[in-house]
C-alpha positions in Angstrom: -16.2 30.6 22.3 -12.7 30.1 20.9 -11.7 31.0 17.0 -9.5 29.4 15.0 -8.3 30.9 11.3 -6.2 30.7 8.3 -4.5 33.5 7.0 -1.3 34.8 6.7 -0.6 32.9 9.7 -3.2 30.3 11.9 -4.4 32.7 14.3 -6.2 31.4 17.6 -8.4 34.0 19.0 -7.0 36.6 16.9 -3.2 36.0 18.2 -0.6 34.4 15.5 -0.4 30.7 16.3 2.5 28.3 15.9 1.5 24.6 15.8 4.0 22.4 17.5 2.0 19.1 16.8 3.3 15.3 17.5 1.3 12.6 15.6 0.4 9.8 18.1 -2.8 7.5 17.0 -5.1 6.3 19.8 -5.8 2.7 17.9 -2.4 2.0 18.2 -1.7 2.4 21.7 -4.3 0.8 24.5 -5.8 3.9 26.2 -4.7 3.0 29.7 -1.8 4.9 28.2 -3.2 7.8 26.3 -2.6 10.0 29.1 0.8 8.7 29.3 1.5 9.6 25.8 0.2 13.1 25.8 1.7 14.0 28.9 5.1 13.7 27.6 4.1 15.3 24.6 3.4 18.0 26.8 6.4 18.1 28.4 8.3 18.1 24.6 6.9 21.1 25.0 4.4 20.5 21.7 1.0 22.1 22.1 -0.9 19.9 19.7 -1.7 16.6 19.1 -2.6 14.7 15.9 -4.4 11.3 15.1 -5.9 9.8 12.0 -9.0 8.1 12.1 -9.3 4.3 10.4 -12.6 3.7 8.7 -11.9 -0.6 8.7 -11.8 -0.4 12.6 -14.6 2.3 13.6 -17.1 0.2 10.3 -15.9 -3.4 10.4 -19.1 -4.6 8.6 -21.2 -2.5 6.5 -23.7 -0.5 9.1 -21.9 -2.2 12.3 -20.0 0.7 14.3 -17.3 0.7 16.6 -16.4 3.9 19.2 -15.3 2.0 22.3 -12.2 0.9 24.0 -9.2 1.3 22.0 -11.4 2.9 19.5 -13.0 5.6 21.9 -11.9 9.1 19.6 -14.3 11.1 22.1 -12.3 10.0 24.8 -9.3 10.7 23.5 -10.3 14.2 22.8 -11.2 15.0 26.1 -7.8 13.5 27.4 -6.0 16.2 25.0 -8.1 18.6 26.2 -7.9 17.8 30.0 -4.4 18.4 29.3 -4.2 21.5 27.7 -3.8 20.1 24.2 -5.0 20.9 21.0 -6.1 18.3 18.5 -6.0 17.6 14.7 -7.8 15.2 13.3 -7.6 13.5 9.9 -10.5 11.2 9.4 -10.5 11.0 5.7 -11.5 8.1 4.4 -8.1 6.9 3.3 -5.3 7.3 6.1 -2.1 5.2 4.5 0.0 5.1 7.8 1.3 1.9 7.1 -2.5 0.7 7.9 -4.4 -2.3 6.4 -6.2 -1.2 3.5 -4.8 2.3 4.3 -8.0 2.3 6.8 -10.3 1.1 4.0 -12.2 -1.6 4.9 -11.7 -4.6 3.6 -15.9 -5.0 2.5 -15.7 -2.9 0.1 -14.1 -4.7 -2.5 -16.8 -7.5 -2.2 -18.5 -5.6 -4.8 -16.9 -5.8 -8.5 -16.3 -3.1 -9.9 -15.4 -1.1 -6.9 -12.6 1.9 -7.4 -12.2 3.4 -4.6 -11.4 7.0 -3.8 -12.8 8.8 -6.9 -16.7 10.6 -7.2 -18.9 8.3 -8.6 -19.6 4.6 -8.0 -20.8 3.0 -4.4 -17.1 4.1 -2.6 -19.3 7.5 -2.5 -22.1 6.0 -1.1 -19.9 4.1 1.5 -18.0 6.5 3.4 -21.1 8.9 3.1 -23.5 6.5 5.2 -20.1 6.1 8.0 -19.3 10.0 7.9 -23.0 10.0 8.6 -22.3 9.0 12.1 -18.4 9.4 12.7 -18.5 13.4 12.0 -21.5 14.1 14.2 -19.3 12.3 17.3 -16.5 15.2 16.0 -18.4 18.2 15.8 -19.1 19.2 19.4 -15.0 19.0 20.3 -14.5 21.6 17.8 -12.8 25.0 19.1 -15.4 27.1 18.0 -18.0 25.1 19.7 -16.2 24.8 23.1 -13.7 22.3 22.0 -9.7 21.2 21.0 -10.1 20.5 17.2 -8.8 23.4 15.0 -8.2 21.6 12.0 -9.6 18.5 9.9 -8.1 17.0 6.9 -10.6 16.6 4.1 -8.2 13.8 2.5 -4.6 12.2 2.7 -2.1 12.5 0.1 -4.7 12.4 -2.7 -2.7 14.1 -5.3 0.1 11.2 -5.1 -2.8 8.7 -5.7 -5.2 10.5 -8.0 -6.9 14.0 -9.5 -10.0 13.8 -8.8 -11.1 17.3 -7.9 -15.0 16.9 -7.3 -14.3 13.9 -4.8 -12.4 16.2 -3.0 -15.3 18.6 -3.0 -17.9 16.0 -2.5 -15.6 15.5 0.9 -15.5 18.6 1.8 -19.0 19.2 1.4 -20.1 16.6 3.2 -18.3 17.3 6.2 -19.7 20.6 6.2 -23.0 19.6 5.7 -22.6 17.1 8.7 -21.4 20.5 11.1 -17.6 20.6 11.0 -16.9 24.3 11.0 -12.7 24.3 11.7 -10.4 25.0 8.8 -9.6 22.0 6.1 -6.2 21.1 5.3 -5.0 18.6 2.8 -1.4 17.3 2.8 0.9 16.0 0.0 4.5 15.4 -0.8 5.1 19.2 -1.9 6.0 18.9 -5.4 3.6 21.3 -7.4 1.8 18.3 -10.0 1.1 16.7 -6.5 -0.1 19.7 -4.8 -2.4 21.0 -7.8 -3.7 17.3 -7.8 -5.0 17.1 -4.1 -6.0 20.3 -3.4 -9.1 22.0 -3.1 -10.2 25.8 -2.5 -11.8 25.2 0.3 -8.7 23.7 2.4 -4.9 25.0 2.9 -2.3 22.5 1.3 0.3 21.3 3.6 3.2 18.8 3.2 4.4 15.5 4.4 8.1 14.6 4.3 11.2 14.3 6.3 14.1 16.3 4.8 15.4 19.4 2.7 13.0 21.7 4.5 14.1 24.8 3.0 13.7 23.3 -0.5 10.2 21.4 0.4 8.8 24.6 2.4 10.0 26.9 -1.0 7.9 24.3 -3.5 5.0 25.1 -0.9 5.2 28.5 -0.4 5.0 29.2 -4.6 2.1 27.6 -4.6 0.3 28.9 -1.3 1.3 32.3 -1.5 0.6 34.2 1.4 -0.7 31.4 3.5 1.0 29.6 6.5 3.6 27.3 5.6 3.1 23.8 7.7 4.8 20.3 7.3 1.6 18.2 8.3 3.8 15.0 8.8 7.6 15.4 9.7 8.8 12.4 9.0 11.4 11.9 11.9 11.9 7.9 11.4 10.2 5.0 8.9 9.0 1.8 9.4 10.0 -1.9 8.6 8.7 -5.0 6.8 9.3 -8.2 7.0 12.9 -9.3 5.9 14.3 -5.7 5.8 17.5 -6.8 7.3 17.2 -4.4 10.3 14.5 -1.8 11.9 14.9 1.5 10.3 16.8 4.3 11.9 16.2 8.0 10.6 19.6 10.7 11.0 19.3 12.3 14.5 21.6 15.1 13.6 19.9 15.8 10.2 16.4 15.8 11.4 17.2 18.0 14.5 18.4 20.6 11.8 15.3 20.2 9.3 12.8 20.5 12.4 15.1 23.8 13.9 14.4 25.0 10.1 10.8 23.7 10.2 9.7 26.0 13.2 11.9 29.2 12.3 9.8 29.2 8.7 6.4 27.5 10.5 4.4 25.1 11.9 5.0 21.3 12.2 3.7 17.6 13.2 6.2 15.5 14.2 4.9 12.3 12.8 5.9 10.1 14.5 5.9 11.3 18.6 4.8 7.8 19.1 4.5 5.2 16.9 2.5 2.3 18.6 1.5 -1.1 17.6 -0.4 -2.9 14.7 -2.2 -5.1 17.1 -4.5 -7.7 15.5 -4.2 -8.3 11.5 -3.8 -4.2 10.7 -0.1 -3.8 9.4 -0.4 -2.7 6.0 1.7 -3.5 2.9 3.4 -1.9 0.3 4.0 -3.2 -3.6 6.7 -2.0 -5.5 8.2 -5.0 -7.3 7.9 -7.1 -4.7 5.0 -7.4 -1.4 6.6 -6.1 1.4 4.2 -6.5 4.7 5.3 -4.6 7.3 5.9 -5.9 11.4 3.5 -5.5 13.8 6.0 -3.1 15.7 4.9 0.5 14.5 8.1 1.9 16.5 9.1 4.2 13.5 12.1 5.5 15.5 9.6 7.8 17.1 10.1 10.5 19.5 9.4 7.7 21.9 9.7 4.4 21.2 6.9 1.5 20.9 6.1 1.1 24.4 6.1 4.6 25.2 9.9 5.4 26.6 11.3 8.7 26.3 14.7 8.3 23.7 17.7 10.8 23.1 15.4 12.2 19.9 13.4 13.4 22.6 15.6 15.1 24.3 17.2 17.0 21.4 14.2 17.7 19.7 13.2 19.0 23.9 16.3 21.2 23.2 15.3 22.8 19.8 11.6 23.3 20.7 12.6 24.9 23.6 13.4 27.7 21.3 10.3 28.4 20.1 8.2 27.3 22.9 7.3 26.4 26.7 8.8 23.2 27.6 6.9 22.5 31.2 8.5 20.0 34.0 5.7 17.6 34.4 6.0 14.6 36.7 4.8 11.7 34.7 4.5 8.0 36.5 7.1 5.0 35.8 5.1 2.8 33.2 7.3 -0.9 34.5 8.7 -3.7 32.3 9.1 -6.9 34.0 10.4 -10.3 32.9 7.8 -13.4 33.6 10.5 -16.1 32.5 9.9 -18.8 30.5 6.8 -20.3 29.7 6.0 -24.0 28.6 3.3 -25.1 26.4 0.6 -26.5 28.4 -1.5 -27.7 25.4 -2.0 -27.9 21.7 -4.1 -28.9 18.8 -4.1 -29.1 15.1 -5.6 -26.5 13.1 -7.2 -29.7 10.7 -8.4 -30.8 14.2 -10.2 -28.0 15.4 -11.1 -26.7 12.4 -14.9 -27.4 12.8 -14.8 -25.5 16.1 -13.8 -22.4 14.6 -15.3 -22.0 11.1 -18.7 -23.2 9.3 -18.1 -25.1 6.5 -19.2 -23.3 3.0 -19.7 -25.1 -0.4 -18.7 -23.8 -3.6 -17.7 -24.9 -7.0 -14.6 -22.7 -7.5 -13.3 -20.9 -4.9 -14.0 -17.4 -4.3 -12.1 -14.5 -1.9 -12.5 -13.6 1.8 -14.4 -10.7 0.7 -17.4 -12.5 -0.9 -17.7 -14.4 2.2 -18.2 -11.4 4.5 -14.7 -12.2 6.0 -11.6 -8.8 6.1 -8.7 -10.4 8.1 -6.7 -13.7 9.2 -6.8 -16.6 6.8 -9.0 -19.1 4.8 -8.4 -22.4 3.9 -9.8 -24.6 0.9 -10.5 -27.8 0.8 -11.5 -30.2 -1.9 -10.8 -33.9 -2.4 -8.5 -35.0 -5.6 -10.9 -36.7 -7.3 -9.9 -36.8 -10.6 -5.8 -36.5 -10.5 -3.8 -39.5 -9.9 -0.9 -37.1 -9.6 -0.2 -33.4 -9.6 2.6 -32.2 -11.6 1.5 -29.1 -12.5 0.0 -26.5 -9.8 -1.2 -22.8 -10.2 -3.2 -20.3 -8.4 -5.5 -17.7 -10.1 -6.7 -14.4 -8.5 -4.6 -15.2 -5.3 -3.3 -13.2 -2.2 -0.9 -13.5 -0.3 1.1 -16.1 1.0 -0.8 -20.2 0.8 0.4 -23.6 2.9 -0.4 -26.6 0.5 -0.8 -29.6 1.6 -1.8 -33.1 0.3 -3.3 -35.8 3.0 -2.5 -33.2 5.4 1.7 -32.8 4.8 3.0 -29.9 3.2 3.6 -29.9 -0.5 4.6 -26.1 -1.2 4.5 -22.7 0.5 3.5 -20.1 -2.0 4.3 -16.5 -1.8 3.0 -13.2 -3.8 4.1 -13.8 -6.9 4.5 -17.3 -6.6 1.2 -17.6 -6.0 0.6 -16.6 -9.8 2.8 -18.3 -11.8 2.4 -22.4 -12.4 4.8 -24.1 -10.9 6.4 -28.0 -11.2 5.5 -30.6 -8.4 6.3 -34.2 -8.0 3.1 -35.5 -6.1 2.2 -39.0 -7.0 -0.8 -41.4 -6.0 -3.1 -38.4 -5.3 -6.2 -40.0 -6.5 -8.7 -39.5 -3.8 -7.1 -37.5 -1.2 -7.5 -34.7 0.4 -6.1 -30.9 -0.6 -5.6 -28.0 2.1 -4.7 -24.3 0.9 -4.5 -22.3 3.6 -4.3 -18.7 2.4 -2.8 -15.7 4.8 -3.9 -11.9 4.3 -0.5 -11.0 5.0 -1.8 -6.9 5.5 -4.0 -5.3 2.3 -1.5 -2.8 0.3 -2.0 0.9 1.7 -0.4 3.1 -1.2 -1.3 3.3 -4.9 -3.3 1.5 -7.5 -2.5 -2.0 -6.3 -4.9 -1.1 -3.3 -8.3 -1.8 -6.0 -6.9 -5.3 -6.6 -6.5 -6.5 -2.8 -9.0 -9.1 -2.6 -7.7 -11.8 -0.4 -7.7 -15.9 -0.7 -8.5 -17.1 -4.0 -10.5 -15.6 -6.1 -11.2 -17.4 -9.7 -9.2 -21.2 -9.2 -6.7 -23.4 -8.4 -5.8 -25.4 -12.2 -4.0 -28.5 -12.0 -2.4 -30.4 -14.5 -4.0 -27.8 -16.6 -7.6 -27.9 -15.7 -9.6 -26.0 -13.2 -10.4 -28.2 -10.1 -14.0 -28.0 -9.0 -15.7 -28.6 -5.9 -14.6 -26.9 -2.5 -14.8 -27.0 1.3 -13.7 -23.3 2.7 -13.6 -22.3 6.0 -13.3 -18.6 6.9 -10.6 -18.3 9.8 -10.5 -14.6 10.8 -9.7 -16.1 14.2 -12.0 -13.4 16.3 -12.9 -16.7 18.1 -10.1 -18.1 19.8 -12.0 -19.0 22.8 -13.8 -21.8 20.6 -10.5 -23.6 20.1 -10.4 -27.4 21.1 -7.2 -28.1 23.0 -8.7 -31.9 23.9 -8.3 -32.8 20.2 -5.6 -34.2 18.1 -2.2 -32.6 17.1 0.6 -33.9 14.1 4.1 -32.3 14.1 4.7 -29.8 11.3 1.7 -28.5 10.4 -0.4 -25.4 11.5 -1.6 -26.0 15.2 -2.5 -24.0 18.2 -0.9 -23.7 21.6 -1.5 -22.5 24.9 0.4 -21.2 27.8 -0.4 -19.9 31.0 1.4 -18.0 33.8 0.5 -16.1 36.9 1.0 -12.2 37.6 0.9 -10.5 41.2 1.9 -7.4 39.2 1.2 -6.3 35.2 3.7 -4.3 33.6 4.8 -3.9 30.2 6.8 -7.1 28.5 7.8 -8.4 25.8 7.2 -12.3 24.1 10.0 -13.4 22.5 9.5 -15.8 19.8 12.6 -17.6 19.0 12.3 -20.7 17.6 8.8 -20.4 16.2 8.2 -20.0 12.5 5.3 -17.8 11.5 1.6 -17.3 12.9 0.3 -14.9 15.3 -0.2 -14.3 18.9 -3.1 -13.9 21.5 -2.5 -12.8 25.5 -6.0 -13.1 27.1 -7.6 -13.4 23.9 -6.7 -9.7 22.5 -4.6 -10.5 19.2 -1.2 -8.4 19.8 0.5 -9.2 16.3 1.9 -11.4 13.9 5.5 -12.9 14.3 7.6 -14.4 11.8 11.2 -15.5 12.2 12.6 -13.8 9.0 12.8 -10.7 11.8 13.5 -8.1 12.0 11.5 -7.7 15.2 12.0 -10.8 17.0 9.6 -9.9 20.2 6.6 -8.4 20.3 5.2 -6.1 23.2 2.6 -7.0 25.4 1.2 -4.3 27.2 0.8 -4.3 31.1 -3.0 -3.6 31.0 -3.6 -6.7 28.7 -2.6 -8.7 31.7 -4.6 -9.5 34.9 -3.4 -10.5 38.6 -3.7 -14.4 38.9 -4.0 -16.1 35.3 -2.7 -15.2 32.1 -3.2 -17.1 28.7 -1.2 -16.7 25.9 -2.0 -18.6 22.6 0.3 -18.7 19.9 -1.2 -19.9 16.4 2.0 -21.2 13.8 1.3 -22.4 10.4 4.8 -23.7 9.6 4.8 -26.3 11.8 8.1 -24.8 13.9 7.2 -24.4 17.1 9.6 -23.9 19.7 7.1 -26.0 22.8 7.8 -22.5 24.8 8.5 -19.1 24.8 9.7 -16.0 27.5 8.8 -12.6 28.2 11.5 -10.4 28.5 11.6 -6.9 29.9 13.5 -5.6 26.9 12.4 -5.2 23.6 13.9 -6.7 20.1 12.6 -4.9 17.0 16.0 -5.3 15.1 
């Protein structure tokens, strides 16, 4: 069997090691293209990959497990190791990466009460009962069992979130109790308070960031000693959200410099080789002064872009690592784009219409989150009937996230946003007296850094006050929308408010596109019923890729739910894409 250590140096069978790593995660890209990927990587002439594991996709419901498809990590594995490739794997419990939730799943914070990544409470109990079965899937691909995994990461960036050593330990001694045998690492933005804070004994401290190597690799080094120095995310890009003004470009020239640096004084991952997609709901958020969702293109200005095509970055980082490694000529097959045109709606309905096709009316006095009703993603509307206001002057939200559509005998009244949602506000809505109130409520993507994460319960969570007083006396529908196929296209449809519609087109040959969504407001998008993203015209990505294997020869469907009521009546998929 093969060995892996840390000393002064990783050593693989006894001979100094250098790890060229690219990250490149698995539930971002369909894995009709995994091999893809990881040839190129290959050819970069990188002889490592590296993937974090999310715990909301693998556990969507407490005890309900998910290793197929897309989320097939064994498969993946082998792939690497078909290839030649090493593997890291992070499957901490908390992953960041721009990731809803940071990979938490969103059940947890049904319970009050919950903090989440610290020793004691139920969070313990949680991701104890799913390593329970996600580390025993691991353990047989390790090196020193016959496997590709040399390293695990016990957690991720813990010392920029928190101190707590002895759930670090409690980590690490569970995954050793469960079989994993490879070297820990734990990674952090190498400043020393940072690196005291998530570090354990037990694992060698590595750091994540994109610049000033020398500096960043010095910081590390003093606190290390004589250990291997290793940058576990080399940050070659960053990503966008949602009215940035433009998709975010790193320094080609600066970064070829700091990785040249990066491999004369180590070992590196390249995070990221290939960014990928947020498919579905899964874009995270961060919250600084303001929430700032990010796009469902996870592009990053990767080594490759979205879709998987090679970029200059590649080639001059091919240039550089060619220095310190084998870059092989490997043939790798054409993945094609192709342009299906224009596409006309060919039917739509209401969401108020269908409404009763999709969710199962629950009753409540005051309204309560998506969490306490065993829903994680999508939206939620509320419904109650004005009973006791004649007019509504005065309107505010309690315990609310993120973004609510209100509307009064089904015509919009206000559109509430993050902070907005908080804060009373002034309406002018008159002879209200016994009609009808929507709020449809959007997770716009749980925040996936810092304390804001314990307070990401989504919907509304105490009650909606009007004219001062607390309105009582609800109708809510859950609308994670994992049932598309149970939409009604025979019923009824208004103009500008949230709807559904459908379009269909024929393929003698899948490829790659893209679905450009100009002229549509907001909503999300479903090709064949997989859910490929979220648009929204404030950009900057103003198409969103559809990849070949999500198509069939014959018949396509495409769905397209808005909530904004702009909706162009037809759309095209281009052969290019249009992130900003």
């Amino acid at each position: 069997m093969s060995t892996f250590e840390i000393k002064d140096d990783f050593y693989l069978n006894g001979k100094p090691f250098k790890i060229i790593s690219g990250a490149f995660h698995y539930f971002r890209t369909v894995p009709e293209y995994w091999e893809d990927r990881m040839l190129k990587l290959k050819a970069l002439g990188l002889n490592t990959v590296e993937t974090y594991i999310p715990w909301n996709l693998h556990e969507p419901k407490p005890g309900t497990y998910c290793f197929d498809g897309m989320l097939d990590i064994e498969r993946f594995i082998k792939i690497a190791e078909k290839l030649g490739l090493y593997v890291i794997v992070r499957p901490s419990p908390y992953i960041c990466a721009e990731w809803e939730f940071g990979g938490l799943p969103g059940w947890l914070l049904k319970e009050d009460g919950m903090r989440l990544r610290v020793s004691e409470g139920p969070f313990l109990k949680a991701f104890e009962a799913y390593y329970n079965v996600l580390i025993p899937k691991l353990v047989p691909h390790q090196i020193d069992k016959g496997g590709n995994i040399i390293l695990m990461q016990v957690e991720n960036e813990y010392g920029y979130f928190a101190n707590d050593r002895a759930y670090m330990e409690s980590l690490a001694k569970i995954m050793r109790g469960l079989g994993v045998t490879v070297p820990f690492i734990t990674s952090d933005n190498p400043e020393t308070e940072n690196l005291r804070g998530g570090s354990i004994d037990e694992a060698l401290p590595t750091g994540n960031f994109g610049s000033r190597t020398e500096e960043r690799f010095g910081i590390l080094k003093s606190f290390i000693g004589n250990r291997p120095l290793m940058c576990a995310e080399f940050w070659v890009g960053w990503f966008d959200h949602w009215g940035n003004g433009g998709h975010m470009r790193g320094n080609l020239e600066e970064s070829a410099k700091d990785l040249d640096k990066m491999l004369e004084m180590g070992n590196v991952s390249i995070y990221m080789f290939q960014g990928g997609t947020n498919f579905g709901f899964m874009n995270g958020s961060n919250y600084y002064d303001k929430l700032t969702p990010d796009v469902t293109s996870y592009d990053y200005d990767g080594i490759l872009t979205e879709d998987g095509r090679i970029t200059p970055k590649y080639e001059k980082y091919r240039e550089i690592i060619g220095k310190y490694a084998e870059t092989p000529d490997i043939e790798i097959p054409e993945i094609k784009r192709r342009d299906y045109g224009t596409l006309k709606c060919a039917g739509r309905v209401g969401l108020f219409e269908t409404l009763d096709t999709l969710s199962v009316k629950k009753t409540r006095v005051t309204p309560c989150s998506m969490e306490r009703l065993d829903q994680s993603y999508g939206y939620i509307l509320y419904r109650s009937v004005l009973n006791t206001e004649d007019k509504i002057h005065k309107f505010r939200l309690w315990d609310a996230n993120d973004r609510a559509n209100v509307f009064v005998d089904e015509k919009p009244v206000v559109t509430l946003y993050d902070t907005e949602l908080l804060n009373e506000i002034r309406l002018k809505e008159e002879n209200t007296l016994g009609k009808k109130l929507d709020i449809l409520v959007e997770n716009m993507g749980r925040v996936n850094f810092g304390p804001g994460m314990e307070r990401q319960r989504k919907g509304i969570d105490r009650c909606v006050q009007i004219n001062g007083h607390m309105h009582n006396n609800w109708d809510i529908y859950t609308l994670p929308l994992d049932n598309i196929d149970k939409i009604d296209f025979s019923r009824g449809y208004k103009e500008n408010l949230p709807a559904f519609y459908r379009f269909e087109f024929e393929v003698s040959e899948p490829a790659d596109t893209f679905l450009d969504f100009e002229g549509w407001g907001k909503g999300c998008t479903f090709v064949n019923g997989f859910n490929i993203g979220r648009f929204w015209e404030i950009g900057p990505q103003k198409r969103l890729y559809v990849p070949g294997p999500l198509l069939k020869k014959g018949k396509n469907e495409i769905i397209m739910f808005e909530t904004e009521g702009k909706a162009a009546g037809t759309i095209s998929l281009k052969d290019e894409p249009d992130i900003g």
